[in-house]
MARBA-3410 file (N, C-alpha, C, O; in Angstrom, 1 decimal):
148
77.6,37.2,-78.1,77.0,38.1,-77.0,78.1,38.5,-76.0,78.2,39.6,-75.5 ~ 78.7,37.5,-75.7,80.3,38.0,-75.0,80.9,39.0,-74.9,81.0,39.7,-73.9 ~ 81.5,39.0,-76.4,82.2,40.3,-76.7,81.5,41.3,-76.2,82.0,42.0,-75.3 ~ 80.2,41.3,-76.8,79.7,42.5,-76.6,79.5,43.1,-75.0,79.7,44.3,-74.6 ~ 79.0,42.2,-74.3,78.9,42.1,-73.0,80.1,43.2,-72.2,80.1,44.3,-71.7
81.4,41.9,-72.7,82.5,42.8,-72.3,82.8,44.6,-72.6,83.3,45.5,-71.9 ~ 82.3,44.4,-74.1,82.6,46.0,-74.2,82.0,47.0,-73.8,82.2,48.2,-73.8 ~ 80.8,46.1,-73.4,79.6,47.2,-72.5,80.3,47.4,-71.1,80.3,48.5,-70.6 ~ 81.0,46.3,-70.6,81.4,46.5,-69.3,82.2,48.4,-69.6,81.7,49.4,-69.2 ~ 83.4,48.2,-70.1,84.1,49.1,-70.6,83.5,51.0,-70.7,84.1,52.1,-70.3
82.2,50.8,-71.6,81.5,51.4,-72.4,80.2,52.2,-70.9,80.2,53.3,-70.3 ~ 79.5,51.3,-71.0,78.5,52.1,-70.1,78.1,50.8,-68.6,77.3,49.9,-68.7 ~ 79.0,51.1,-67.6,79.1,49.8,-66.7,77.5,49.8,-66.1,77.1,48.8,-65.6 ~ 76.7,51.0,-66.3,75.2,50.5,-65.1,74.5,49.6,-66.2,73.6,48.8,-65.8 ~ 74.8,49.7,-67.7,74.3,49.0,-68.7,74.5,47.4,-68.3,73.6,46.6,-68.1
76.0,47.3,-68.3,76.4,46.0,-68.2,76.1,45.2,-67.1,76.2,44.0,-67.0 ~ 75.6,46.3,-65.7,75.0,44.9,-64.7,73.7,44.7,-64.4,73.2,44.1,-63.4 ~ 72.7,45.7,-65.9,71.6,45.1,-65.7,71.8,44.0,-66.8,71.4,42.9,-66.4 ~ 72.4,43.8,-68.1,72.8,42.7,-68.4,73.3,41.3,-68.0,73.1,40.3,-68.6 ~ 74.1,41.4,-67.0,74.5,40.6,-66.2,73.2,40.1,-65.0,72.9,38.9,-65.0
72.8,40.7,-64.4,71.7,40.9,-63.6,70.8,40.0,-64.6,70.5,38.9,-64.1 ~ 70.4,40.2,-65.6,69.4,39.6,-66.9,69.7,38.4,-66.9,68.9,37.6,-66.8 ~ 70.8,38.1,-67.1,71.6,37.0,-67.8,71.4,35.8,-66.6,71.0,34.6,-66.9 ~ 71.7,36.1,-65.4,71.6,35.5,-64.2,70.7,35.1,-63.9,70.7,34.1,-63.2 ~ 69.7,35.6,-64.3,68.1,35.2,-63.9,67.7,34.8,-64.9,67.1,33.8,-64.5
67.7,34.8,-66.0,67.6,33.5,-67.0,68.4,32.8,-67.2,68.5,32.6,-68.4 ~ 69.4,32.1,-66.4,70.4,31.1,-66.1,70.9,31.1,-67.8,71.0,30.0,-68.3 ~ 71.0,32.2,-68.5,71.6,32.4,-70.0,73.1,32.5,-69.2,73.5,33.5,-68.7 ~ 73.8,31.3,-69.4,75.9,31.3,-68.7,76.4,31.6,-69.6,77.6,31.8,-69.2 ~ 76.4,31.9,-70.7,77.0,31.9,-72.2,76.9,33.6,-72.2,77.8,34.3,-72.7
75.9,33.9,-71.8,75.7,35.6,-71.7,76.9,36.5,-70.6,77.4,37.6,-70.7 ~ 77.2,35.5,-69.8,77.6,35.6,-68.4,79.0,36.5,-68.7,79.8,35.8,-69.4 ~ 79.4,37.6,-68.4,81.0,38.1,-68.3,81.8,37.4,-67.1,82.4,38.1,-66.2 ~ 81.7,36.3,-67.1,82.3,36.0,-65.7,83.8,36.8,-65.4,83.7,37.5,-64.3 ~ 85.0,36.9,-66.1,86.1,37.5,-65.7,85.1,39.2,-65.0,84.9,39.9,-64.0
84.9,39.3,-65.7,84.5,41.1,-64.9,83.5,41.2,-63.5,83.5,42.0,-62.7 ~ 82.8,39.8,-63.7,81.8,39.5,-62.8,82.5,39.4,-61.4,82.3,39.9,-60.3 ~ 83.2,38.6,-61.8,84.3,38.0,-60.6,85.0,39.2,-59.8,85.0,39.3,-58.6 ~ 85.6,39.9,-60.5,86.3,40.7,-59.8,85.5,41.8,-59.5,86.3,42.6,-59.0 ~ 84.0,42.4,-59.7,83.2,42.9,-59.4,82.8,42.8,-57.9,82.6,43.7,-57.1
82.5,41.3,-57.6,82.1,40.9,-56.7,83.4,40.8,-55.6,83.2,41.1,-54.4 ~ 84.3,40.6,-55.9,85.7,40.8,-55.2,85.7,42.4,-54.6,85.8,42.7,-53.4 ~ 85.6,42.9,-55.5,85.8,44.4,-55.1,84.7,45.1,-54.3,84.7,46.3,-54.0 ~ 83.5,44.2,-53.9,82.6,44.3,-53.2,83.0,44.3,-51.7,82.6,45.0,-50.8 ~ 83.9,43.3,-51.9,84.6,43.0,-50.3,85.3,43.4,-49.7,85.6,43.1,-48.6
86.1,44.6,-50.7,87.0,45.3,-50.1,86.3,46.8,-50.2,86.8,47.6,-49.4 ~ 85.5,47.3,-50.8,84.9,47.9,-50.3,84.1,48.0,-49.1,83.8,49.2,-48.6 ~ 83.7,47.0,-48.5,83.0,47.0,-47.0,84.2,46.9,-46.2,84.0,47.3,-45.1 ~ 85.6,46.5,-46.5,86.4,46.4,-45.8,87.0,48.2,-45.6,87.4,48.8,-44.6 ~ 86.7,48.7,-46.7,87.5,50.3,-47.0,86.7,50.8,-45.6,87.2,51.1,-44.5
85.0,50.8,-46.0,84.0,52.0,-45.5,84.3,51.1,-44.0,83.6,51.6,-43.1 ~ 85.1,49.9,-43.6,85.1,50.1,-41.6,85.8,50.8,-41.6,85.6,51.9,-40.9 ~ 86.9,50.7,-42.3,88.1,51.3,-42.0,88.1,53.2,-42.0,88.5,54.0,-41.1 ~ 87.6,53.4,-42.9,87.1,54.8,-42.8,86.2,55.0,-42.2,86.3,56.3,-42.2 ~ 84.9,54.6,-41.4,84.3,55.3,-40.1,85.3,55.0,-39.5,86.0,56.0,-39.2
85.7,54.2,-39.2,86.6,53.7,-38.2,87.8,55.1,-37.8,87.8,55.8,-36.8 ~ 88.6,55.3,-38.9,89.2,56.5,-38.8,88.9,58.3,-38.3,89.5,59.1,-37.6 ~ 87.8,58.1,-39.0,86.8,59.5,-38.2,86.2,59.2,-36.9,86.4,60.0,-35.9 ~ 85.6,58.3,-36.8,85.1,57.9,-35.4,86.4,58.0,-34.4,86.2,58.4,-33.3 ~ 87.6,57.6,-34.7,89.2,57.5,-33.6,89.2,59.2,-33.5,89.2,59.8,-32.5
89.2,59.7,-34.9,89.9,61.2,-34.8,89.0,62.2,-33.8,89.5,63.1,-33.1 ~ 87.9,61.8,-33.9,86.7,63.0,-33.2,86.6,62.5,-32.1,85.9,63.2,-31.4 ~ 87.3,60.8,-31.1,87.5,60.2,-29.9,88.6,60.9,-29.4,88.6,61.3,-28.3 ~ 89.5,61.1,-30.0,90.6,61.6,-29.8,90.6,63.3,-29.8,91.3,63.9,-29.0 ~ 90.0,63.7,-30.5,89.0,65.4,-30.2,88.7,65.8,-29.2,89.1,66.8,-28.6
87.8,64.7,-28.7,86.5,64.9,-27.8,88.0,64.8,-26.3,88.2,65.7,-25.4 ~ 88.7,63.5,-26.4,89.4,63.9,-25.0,90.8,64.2,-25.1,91.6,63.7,-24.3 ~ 91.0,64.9,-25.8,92.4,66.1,-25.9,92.3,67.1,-26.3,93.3,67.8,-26.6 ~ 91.0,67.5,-26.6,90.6,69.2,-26.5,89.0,69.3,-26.2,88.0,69.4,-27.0 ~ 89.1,69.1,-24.8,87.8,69.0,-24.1,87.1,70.4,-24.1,85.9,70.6,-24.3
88.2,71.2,-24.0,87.4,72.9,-24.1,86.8,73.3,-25.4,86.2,74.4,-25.4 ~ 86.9,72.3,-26.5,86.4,72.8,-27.9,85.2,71.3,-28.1,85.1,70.7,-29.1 ~ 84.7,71.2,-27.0,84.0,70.0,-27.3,82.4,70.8,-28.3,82.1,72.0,-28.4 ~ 81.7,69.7,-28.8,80.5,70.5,-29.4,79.7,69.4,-29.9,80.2,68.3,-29.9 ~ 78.5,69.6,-30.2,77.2,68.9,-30.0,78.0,68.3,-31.5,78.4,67.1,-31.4
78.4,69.2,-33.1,78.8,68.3,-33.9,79.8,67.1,-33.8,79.9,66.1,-34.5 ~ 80.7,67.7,-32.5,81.5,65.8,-32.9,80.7,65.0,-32.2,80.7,63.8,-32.5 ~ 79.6,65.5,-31.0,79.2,64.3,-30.6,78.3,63.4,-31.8,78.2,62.1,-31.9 ~ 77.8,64.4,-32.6,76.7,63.9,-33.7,77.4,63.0,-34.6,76.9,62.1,-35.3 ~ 78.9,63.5,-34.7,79.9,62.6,-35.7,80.1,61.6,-35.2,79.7,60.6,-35.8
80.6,61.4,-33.9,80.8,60.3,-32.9,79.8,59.3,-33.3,80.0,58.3,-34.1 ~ 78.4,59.6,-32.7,77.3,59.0,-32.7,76.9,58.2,-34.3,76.7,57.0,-34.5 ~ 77.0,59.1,-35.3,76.7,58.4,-36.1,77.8,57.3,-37.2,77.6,56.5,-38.1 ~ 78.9,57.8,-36.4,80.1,56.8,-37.2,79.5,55.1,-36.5,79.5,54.1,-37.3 ~ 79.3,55.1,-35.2,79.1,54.2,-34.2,78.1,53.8,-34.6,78.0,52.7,-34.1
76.8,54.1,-35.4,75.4,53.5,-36.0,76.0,52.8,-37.0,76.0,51.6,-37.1 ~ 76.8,54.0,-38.3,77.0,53.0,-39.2,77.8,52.2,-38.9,77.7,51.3,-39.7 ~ 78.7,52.0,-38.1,79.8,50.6,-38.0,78.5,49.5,-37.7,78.0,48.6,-38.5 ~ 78.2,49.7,-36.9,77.2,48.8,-36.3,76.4,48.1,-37.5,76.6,46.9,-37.9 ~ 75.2,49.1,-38.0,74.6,48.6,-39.5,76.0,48.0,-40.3,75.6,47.0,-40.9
77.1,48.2,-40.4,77.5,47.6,-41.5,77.9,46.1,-40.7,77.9,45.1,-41.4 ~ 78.1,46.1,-39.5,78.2,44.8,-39.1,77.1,43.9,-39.0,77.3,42.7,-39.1 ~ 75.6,44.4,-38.8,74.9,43.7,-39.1,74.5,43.3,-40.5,73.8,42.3,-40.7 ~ 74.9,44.1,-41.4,74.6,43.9,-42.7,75.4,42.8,-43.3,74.9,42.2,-44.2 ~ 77.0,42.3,-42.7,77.9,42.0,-42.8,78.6,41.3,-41.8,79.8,41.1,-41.9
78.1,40.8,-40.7,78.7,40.1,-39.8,80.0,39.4,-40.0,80.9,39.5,-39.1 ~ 80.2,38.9,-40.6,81.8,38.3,-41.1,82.9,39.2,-40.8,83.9,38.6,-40.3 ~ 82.9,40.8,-40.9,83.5,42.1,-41.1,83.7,41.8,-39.6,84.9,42.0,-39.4 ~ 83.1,41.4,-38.6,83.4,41.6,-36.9,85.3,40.5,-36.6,86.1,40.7,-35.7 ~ 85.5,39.6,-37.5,86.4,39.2,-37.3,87.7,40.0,-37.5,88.7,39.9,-36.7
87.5,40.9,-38.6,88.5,42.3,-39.1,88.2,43.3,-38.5,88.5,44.4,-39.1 ~ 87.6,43.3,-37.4,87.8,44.8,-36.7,88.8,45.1,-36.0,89.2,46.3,-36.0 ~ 89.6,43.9,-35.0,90.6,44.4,-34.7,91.9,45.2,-35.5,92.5,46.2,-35.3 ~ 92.0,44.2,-36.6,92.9,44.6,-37.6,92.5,45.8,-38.7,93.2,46.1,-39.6 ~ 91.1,46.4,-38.3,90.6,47.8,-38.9,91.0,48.7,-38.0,91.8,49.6,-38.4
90.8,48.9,-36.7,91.2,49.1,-35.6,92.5,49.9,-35.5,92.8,51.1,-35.3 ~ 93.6,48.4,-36.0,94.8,48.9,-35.5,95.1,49.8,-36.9,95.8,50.8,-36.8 ~ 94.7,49.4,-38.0,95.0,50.1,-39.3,94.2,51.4,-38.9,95.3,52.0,-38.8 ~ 93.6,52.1,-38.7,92.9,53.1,-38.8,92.8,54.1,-37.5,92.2,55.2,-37.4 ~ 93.7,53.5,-36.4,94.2,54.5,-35.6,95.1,55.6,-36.2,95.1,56.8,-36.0
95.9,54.8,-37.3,97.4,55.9,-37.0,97.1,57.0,-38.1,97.8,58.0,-38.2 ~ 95.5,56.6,-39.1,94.8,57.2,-40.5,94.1,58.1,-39.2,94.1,59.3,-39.5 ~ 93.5,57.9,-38.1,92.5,58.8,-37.2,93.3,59.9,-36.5,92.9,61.0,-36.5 ~ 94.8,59.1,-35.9,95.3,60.5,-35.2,96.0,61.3,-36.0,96.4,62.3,-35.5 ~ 96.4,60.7,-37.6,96.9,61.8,-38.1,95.7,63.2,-38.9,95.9,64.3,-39.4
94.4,62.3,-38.6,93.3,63.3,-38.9,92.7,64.3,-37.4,91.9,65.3,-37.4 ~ 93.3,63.9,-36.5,93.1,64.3,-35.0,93.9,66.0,-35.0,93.5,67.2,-34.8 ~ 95.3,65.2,-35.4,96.7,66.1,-35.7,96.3,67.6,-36.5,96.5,68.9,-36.4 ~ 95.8,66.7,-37.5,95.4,68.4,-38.3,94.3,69.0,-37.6,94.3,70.1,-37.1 ~ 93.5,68.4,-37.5,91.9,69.1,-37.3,92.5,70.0,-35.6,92.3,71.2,-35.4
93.0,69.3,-35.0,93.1,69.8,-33.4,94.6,71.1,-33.3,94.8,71.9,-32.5 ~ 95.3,70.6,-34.7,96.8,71.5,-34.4,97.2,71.6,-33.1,97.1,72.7,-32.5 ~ 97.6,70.6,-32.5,97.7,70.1,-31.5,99.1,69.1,-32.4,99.2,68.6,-33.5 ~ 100.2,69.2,-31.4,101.8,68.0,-31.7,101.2,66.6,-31.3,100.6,66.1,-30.3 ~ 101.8,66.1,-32.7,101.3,64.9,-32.6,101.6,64.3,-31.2,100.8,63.4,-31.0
102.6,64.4,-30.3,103.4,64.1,-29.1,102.3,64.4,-28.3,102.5,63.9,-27.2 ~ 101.4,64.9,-28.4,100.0,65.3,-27.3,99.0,63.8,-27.3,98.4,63.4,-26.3 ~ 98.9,63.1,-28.4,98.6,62.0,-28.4,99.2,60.9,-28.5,100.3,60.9,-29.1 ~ 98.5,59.3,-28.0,99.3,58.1,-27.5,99.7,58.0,-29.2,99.3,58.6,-30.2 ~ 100.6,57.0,-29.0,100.9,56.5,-30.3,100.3,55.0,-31.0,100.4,54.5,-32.1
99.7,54.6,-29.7,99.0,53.7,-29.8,97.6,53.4,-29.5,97.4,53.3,-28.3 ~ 96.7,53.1,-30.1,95.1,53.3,-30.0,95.0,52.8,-28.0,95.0,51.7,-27.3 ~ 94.7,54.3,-27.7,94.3,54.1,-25.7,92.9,53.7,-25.6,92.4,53.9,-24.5 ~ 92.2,53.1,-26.7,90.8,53.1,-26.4,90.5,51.0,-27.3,90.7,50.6,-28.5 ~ 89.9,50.5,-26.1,89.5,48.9,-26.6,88.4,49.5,-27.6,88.1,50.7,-27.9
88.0,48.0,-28.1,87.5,47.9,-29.3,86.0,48.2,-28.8,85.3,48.9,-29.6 ~ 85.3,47.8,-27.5,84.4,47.8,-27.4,84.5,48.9,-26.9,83.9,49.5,-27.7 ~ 84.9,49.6,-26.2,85.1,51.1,-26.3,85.0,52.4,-27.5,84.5,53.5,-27.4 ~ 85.6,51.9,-28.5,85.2,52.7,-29.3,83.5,52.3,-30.1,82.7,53.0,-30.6 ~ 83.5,51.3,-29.9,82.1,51.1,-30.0,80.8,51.4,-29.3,79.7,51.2,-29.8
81.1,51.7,-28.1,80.2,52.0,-27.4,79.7,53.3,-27.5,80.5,54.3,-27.5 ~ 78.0,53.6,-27.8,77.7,54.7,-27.7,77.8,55.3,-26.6,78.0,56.5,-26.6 ~ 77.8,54.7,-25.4,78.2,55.4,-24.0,79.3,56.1,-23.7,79.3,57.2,-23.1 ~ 80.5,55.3,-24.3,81.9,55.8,-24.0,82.4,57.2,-24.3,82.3,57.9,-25.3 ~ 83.1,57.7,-23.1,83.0,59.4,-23.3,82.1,60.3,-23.0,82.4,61.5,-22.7
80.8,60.0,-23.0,79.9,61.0,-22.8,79.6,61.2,-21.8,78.9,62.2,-21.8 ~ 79.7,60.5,-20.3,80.0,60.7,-19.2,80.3,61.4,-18.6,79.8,62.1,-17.7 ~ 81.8,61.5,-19.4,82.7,62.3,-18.8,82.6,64.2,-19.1,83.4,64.9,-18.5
END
């Protein structure tokens, strides 16, 4: 049943993790693909690591929008703003562990944000810091910016 298991992985994968899924709940271990399993669930973790990192990057680019081209401001980046800052949030409660890696999503996903700032604003890159000017709880805050 192994083999086969495996070549399902290969073959048709939503097949193979109700099989696996099956196999788990009738504690059947012999059924178990563990090599594929393993790194399945591995890649789970870097996937929640990817999706901070990318709100994280759109949320910097449209912060960096909103205050270096104040005259082109508009209800859509606030709506981008706003909801990059829901999902970070949901994923940290979904995921609390992920709050230890934010600074280091942070500092990775500034220089991915202002080079998305760069195009979208056509604006020299030399118009913006080269270094994230905004704390962590700052970019987190739904307040932050809308004040002004």
């Amino acid at each position: 049943m192994l083999q086969i298991s495996k070549n399902l992985y290969q073959q048709d994968f939503q097949q193979w993790i109700s099989v696996q899924a099956d196999a788990l709940r009738k504690h059947a271990w012999e059924q178990i693909d563990i090599e594929n399993l393993v790194e399945e669930i591995e890649s789970l973790g870097k996937q929640q690591h990817q999706e901070l990192r990318n709100r994280l990057r759109i949320l910097l680019a449209h912060l960096l929008k909103w205050e270096y081209q104040a005259e082109k401001r508009s209800r859509s980046w606030q709506s981008t703003i706003r909801e990059q800052r829901e999902q970070i949030e949901d994923l940290l409660s979904d995921s609390p562990s992920l709050k230890a890696y934010l600074e280091e999503a942070l500092e990775i996903s500034y220089s991915r944000g202002l080079a998305l700032a760069v195009d979208e604003t056509e604006l020299d890159a030399e118009v913006f810091p080269l270094k994230c000017p905004y704390t962590l709880e700052e970019v987190l805050s739904q307040e932050f910016l809308f004040d002004s």
